[in-house]
N, C-alpha and C positions, 0 to 999 in steps of 0.2 A: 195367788201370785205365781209368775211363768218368771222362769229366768232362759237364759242361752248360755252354755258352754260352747266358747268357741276353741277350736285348735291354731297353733303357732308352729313355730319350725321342729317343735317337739314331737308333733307326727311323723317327721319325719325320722328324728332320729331313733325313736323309738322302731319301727321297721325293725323285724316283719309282723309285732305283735299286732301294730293298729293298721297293718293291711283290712282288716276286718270290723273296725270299729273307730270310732271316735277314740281320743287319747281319755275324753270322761268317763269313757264304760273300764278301763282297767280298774280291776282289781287290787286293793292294796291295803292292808288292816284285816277289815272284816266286811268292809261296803264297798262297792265300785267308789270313783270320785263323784260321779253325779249323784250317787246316793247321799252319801256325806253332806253336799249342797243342798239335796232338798231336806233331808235331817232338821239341819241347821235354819232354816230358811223358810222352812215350811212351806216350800214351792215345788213345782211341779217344772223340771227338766228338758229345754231341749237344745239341739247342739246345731253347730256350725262345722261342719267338718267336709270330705274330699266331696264333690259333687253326686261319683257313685253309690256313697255311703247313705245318701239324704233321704231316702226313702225308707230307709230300715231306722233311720235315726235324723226323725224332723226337727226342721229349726220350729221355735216357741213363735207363731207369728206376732202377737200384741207384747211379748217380753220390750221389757225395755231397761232390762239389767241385764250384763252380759258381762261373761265372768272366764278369766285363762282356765281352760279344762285342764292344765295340767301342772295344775297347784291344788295342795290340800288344804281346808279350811283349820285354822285355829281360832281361838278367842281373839287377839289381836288383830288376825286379816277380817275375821266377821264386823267386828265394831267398828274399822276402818268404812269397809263396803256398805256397814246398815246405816252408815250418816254422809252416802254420796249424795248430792246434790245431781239434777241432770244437767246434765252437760259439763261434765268434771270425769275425768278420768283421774284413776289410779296407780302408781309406778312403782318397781322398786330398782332402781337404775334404769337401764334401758327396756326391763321388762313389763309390758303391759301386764297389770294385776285382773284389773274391772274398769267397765264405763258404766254412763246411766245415760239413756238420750231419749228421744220423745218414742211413745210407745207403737211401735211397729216399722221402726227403721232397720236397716239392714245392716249387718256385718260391716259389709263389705264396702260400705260406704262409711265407713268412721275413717277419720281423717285426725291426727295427733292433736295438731293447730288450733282445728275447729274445739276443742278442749282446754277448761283447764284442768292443768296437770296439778296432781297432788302426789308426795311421796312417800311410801309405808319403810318405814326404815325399819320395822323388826325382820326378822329370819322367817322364811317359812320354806316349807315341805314341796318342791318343784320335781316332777318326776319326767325328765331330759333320756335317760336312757333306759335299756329292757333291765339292765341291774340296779338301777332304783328302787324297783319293784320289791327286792329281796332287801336290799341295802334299808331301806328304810321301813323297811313292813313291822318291826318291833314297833315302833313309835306310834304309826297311824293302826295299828291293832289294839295296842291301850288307849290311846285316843276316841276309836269305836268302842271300847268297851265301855267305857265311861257313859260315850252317847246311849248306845242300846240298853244299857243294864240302870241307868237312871229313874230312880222310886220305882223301881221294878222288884220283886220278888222271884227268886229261883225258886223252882220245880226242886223236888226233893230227890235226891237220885239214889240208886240199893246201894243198904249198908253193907254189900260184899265189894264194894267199893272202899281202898284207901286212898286218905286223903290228907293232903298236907296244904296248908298253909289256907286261907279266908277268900282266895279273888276266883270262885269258878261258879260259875251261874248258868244254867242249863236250862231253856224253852221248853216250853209246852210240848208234851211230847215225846221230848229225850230221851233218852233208854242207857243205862252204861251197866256192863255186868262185870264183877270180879277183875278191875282193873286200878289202878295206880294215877292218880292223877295230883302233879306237883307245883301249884299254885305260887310257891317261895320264891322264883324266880321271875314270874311276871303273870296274868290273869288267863286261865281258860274259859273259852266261851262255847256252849254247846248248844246250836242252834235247834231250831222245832225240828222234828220227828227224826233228828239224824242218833245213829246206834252208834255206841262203843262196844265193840265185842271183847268178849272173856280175855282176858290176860292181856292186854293193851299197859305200855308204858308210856306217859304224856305228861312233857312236861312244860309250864308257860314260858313265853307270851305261845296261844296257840287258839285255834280260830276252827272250828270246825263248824260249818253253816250247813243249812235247813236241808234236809231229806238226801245226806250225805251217811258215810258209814265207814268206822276204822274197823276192818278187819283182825279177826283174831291172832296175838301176840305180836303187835306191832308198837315200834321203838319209835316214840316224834317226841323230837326236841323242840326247843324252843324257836319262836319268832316262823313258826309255819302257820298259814292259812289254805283250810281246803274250802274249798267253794261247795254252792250247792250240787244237792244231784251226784256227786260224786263217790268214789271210793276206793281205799288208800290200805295197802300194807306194807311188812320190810320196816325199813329204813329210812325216815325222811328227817332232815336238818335245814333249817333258813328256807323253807320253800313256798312258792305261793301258786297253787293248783285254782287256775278259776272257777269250774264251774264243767258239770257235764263231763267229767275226766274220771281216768280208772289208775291206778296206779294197785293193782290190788292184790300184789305178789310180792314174795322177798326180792331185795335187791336196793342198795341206796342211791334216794334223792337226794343234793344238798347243795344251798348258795343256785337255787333253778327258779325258773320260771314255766310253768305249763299254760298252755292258752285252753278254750274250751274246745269239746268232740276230741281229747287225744287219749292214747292211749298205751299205758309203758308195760312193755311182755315181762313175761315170767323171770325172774333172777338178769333180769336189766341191772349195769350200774352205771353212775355218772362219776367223772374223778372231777373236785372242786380242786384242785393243789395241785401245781406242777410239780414235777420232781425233782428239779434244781430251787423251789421257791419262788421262779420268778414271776413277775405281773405279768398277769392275765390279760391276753387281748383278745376283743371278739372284733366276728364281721360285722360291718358298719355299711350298711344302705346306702348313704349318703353319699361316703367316699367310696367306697366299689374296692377296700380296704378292708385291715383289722387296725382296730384302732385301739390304744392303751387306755384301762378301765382303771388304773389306781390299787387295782384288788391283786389280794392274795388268794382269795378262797372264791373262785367263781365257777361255777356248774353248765347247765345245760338253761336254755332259752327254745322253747321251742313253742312253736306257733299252734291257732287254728286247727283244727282237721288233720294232726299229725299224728305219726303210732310207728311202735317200735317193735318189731318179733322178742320171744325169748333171746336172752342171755345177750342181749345189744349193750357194746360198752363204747361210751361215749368220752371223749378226750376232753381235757379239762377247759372249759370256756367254749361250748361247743352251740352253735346256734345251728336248728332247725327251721328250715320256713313254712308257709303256709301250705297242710297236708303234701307234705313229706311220707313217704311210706319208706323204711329204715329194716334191714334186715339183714342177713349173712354173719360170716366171721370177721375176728380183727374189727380195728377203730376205723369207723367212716373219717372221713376227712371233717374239717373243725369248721364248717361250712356247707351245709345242704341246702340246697337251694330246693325254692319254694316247687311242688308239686315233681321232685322228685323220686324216683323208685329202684331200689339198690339199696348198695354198702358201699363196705372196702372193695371190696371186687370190682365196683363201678357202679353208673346207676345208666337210667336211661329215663324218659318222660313218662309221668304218670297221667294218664291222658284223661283230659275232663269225663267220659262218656263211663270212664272206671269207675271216676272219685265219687261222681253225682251216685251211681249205681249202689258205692258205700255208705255213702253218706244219707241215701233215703233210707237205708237199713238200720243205720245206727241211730239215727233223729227217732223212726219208729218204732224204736227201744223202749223211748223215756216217754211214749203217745204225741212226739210232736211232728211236725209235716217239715219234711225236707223242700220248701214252695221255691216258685219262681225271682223273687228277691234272692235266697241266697247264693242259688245256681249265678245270676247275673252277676254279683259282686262277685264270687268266685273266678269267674269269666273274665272279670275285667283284672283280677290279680294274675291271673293265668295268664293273658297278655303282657301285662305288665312286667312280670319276672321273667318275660322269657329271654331277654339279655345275658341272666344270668345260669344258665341252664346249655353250659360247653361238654354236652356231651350227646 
């Protein structure tokens, strides 16, 4: 079975995470969203997204389910979607949920009309902005645990290991030495071959996925997911690290979003709280604005290919865009725009022929090829934000 995640106006607002991806490859729980779909669904993924994306992330040609990438599945949206009929779409108000239509039509040719409409009146999990991410990542974290850890068995991990509470489940592989891990507040998950080093404190809901590594005596609270590949020390709270990221110094994450290839310097902090308490607003894409988030406690957002020198402190609600290189004294301003190079101080253009230069260095880190695809999306983001890049 093929299905199609398509994107809605939620790529956009999401900006500048899904400058780089479909809004279905975010990360959120412990699975991207198209992970969670094919979970579920026992199908094989592909999306509908910006034209320049379509090569790194093809549409399903014979699919002929097609599904809002920017909605989380539960039990009640599944049972809704597993008894469509073709030619019946799905709604919950004005939002498209799912269609079903003859197999190998296009996106872009569905039409409301030519449907009919059906309405899912429970609640579900729609991720609209980059604070969703955090905002709801407790919920879709339990939710993946449930999926992945089902008549499954945990790995047995060393008895210099304390441990509280029944919900932490560890893959093939795992490794935790002489560390603390507190399950009474919601489930740790410890993906294949990722390490906990000696004196780590961790407590649930908390996600650390496959061939990733918390660093020795590091403090993670609850409702944090680290992606693969990665590796994490210091201080992190509510934070959701994709994939391919280093955070591997003291200094606290908290109420943030990291995209993948970034990288946080040494005694880095982010402040989540204003000092008057007031709501947090971030920059907003769309409006060429900051725009009010509802939040008290919001942190750092920061995109793609971005990294921050030592001892970089970031103001509270602070968005980064796509590779961003960040450094100097004092707070950068609450808005860096994509393919930036500076601080406080100022910044100036970080020029493709640099980034490509780091960016083959860093991919053949981890053995993988900095190729021709990612140069050209990079290119066309690099075009793209150059509106916003007044200096």
């Amino acid at each position: 079975m093929t299905i199609n995640l398509f994107d809605d106006a939620a790529w956009h607002t999401l900006l500048p995470l899904t400058f780089t991806r479909p809004v279905a490859d975010l990360r959120i729980g412990i699975l991207t969203i198209s992970q969670k779909w094919e979970h579920h669904l026992k199908a094989e993924a592909g999306f509908v997204t910006a034209p320049y994306l379509q090569l790194k992330y093809p549409t399903a040609s014979q699919a002929n389910l097609f599904i809002n990438g920017s909605v989380c599945p539960d039990q009640d949206l599944l049972d809704a979607i597993n008894t469509l009929e073709t030619g019946a779409a799905l709604y919950t108000g004005e939002l498209l949920l799912a269609y079903k239509t003859d197999t190998g039509a296009e996106h872009s040719a569905f039409r409301s009309g030519d449907f009919k409409q059906l309405i899912h009146s429970k609640d579900c999990i729609r991720i609209t902005y980059p604070e969703d991410i955090f905002k709801f990542n407790d919920l879709e974290l339990r939710k993946d645990f449930k999926l992945l850890t089902a008549g499954k068995t945990s790995v047995t991990l060393s008895s210099t290991n304390n441990f509280l509470g029944d919900e932490i489940f560890a893959e093939e592989g795992a490794n935790a030495e002489c560390s603390t891990f507190n399950s009474l507040g919601g489930p740790i998950y410890i993906g294949a071959n990722s390490q906990v080093w000696e004196g780590c404190n961790i407590r649930g809901s908390f996600a650390l996925c496959h061939d990733s590594q918390v660093k020795m005596g590091a403090k993670i609270y609850g409702q944090t997911t680290i992606g693969p590949f990665s590796r994490v020390g210091g201080e992190i709270n509510n934070a959701v690290i994709w994939g391919y990221s280093s955070k591997g110094h003291e200094g606290y994450l908290g109420n943030s979003v990291m995209g993948q290839w970034c990288n946080i310097g040494a005694d880095s902090n982010n402040s989540n709280l204003k000092n008057n308490y007031a709501e947090v607003r971030l920059w907003d894409y769309t409006s060429k604005s900051f725009r009010k988030t509802g939040l008290q406690f919001c942190g750092l957002v920061m995109a793609d290919h971005s990294k921050c020198a030592i001892n970089t402190m970031f103001n509270t609600g602070t968005v980064a865009g796509v590779s961003a290189n960040i450094f100097g004294a004092g707070f950068p301003r609450n808005f860096i725009p994509d393919f930036a190079w500076g601080g406080a101080h100022g910044f100036e253009v970080y020029n493709l022929d640099k980034m490509f230069e780091t960016a083959t260095k860093v991919c053949a880190r981890r053995n993988l090829e900095f190729d021709q695809v990612e140069k050209d999306i990079l290119t066309h983001i690099f075009t793209e934000t150059k509106i916003h890049r007044h200096f």
